[in-house]
C-alpha positions as CSV (number, residue, x, y, z in Angstrom):
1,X,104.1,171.4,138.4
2,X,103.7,169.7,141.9
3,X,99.5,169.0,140.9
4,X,101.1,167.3,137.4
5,X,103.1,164.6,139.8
6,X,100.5,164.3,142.2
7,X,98.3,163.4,139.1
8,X,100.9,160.9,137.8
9,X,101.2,159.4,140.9
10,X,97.8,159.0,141.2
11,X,97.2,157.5,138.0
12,X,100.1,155.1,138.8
13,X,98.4,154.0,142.7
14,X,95.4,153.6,140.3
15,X,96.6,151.7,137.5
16,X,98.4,149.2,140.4
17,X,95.5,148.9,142.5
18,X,93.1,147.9,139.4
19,X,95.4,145.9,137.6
20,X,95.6,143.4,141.4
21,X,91.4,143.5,141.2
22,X,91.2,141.9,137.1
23,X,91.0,138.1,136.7
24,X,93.4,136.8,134.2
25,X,91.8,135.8,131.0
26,X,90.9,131.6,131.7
27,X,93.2,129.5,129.9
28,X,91.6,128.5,125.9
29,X,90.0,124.7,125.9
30,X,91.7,123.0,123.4
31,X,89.6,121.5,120.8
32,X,90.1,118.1,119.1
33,X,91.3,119.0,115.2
34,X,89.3,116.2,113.6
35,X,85.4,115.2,114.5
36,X,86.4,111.4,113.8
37,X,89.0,109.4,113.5
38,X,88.2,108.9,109.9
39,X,88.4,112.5,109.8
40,X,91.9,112.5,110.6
41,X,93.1,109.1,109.0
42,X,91.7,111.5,105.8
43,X,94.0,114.3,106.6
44,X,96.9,112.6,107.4
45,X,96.7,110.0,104.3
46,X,96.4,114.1,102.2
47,X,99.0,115.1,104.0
48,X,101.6,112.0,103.4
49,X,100.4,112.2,99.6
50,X,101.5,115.8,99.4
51,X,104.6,115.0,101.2
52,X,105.8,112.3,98.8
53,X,104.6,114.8,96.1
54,X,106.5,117.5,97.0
55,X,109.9,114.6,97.6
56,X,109.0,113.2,94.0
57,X,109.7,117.2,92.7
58,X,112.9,117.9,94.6
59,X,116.0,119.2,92.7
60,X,118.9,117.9,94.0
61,X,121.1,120.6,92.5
62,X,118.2,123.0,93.4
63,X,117.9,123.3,97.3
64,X,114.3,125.8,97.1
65,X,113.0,122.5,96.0
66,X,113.2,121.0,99.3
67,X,111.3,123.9,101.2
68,X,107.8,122.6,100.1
69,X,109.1,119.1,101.7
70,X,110.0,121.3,105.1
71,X,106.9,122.8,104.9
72,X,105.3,119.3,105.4
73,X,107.3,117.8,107.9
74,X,108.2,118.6,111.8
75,X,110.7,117.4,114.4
76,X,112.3,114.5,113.8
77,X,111.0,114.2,110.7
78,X,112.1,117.8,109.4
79,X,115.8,117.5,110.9
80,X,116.2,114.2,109.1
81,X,115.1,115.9,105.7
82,X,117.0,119.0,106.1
83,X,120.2,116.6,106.8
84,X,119.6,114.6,104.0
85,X,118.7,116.7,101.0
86,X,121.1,119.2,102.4
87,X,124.0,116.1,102.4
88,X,122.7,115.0,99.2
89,X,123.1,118.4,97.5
90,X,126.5,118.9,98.6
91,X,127.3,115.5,97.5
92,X,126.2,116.4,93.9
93,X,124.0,113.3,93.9
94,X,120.8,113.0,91.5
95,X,117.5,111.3,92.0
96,X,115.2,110.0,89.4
97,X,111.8,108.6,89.2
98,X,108.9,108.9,91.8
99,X,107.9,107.0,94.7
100,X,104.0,105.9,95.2
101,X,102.0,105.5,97.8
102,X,100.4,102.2,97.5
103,X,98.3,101.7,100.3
104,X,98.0,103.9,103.4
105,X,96.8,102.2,106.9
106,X,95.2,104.6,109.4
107,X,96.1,103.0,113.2
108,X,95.2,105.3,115.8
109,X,94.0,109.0,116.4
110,X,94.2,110.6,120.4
111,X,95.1,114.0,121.7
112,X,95.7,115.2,118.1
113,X,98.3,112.7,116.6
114,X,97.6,110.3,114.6
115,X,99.6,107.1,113.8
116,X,99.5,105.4,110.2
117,X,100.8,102.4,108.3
118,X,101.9,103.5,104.6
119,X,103.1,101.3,101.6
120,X,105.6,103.1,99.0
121,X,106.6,101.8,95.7
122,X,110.6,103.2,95.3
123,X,111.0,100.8,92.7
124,X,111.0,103.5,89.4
125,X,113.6,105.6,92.0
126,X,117.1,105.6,91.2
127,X,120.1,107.9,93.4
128,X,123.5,108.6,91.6
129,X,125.9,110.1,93.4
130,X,128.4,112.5,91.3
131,X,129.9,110.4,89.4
132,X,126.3,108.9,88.2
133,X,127.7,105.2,90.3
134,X,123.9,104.0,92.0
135,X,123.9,105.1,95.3
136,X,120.8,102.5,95.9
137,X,121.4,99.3,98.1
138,X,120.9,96.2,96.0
139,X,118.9,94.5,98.9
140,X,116.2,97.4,99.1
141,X,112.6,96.2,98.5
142,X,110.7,97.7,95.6
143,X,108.0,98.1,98.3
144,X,108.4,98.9,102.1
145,X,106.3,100.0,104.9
146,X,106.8,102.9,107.5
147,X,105.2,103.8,110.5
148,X,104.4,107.2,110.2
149,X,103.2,109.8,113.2
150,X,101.5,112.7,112.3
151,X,101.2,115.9,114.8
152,X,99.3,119.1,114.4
153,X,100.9,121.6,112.1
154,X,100.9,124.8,109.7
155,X,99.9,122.7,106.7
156,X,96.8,122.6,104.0
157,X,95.4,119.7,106.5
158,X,96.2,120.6,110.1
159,X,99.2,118.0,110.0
160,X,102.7,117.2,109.9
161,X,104.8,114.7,109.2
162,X,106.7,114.2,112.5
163,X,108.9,110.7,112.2
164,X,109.0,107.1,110.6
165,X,110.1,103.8,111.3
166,X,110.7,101.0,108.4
167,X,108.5,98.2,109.8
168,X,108.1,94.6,108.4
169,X,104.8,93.0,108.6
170,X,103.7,91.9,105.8
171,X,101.0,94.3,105.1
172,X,102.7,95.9,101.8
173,X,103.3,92.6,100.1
174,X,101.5,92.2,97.5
């Protein structure tokens, strides 16, 4: 019985003593996603495309049609979505139609994000709310621009939407 504890404690004083003598594992580099920034203006124009995709099949009166949009977005970008479509559902409002993306504008690419210019068409969309009264501005363009970010993420392409701001340059009209 006493040679069994000396034998743990040994292991233990070993086990200690080794474990101060290993060198931590080094830290992974982290490797640039794309090759080029073509490359990534690729991927994120893909992944913008299959975001407005998986927007143009959403159910309003269905909310598992908004997890494919959830799977493409992060952030700001997802909390806004999640708030809306949630809001939208419990409104009992209906959307009809599809957006397009017209023309997509790759600006930059560093450290993994990548920052884009992207026309949509919302013309053919129309939101009802309950009642079926248009829930649609009457100033809204048929065509608008966005500045979109992009940042690394669980998706088909290696990004996410992350957030958008309605810009007005000029470079959707037609």
């Amino acid at each position: 019985m006493r040679n069994r504890g000396a034998v743990i404690a040994a292991g233990v004083a070993l086990l200690v003593a080794l474990s101060g003598c290993t060198t931590p594992a080094p830290e992974p580099t982290p490797t640039p996603a794309f090759t080029s920034e073509e490359e990534a203006f690729a991927a994120a124009e893909e992944t913008y495309r299959a975001y407005v995709d998986a927007l143009n099949q959403v159910d309003l009166s269905d909310p598992e049609t908004f997890e494919p949009v959830f799977a493409l977005t992060t952030g700001e970008a997802n909390a806004n979505e999640r708030k809306s479509l949630s809001q939208m559902h419990a409104d009992g409002w209906n959307v009809a139609g599809a957006t397009d993306v017209t023309r997509f504008f790759g600006e930059s690419y560093k450290d993994g994000i990548v920052e884009a210019v992207i026309c949509s068409d919302v013309s053919d969309v129309k939101v009802t709310d309950a009642s079926g009264q248009s829930k649609v501005s009457t100033d809204r363009p048929d065509v608008y621009a966005l500045r979109v970010s992009f940042t690394p993420g669980s998706t088909p392409n290696g990004l996410a939407v992350a957030g958008s701001t309605a810009i007005k340059d000029g470079r959707c009209a037609p």
